[in-house]
C-alpha positions, 0 to 999 in steps of 0.5 A: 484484510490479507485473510480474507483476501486468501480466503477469497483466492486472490493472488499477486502477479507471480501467481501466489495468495496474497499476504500481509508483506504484499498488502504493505507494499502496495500501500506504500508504493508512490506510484500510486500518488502520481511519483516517481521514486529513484533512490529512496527520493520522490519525483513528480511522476509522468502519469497522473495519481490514483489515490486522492492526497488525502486518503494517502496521507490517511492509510500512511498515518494508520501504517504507522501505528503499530499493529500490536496496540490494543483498542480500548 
C-alpha cells in the first residue's frame, strides 16, 4: 500500500511521500477510535470515533502478524 501511495504522490503534513512507518502509525492511532491517549493509557475521548470497533480490532489483529510470514 505505501508504494502505491508513493507511486500516486501522495504526501503526509510536513510535505513528504508516504511510507511504510507513516501508514503504521496511523493505523495505530486511537484517536481514531473515539480516545484519548495520555502515557500509554486510554481514555473515552471527547469527540466521536471514526472507525467502527470492529473494523479496528480487525486491522490490529492483521498489524500483529508478522510481515515476513509466507502465504501458503
Amino acid at each position: 500500500m505505501a508504494r502505491e501511495l508513493r507511486r500516486e504522490g501522495f504526501r503526509n503534513k510536513q510535505g513528504t511521500l508516504i511510507d511504510k512507518g507513516y501508514l503504521y502509525r496511523l493505523l495505530k492511532n486511537r484517536v481514531y477510535r473515539g480516545e484519548a491517549v495520555h502515557k500509554v493509557t486510554a481514555y473515552p475521548g471527547e469527540h466521536d470515533a471514526i472507525i467502527d470497533g470492529d473494523l479496528w480490532e480487525r486491522a490490529q489483529a492483521i498489524l500483529q502478524e508478522s510481515p515476513r510470514q509466507t502465504c501458503q
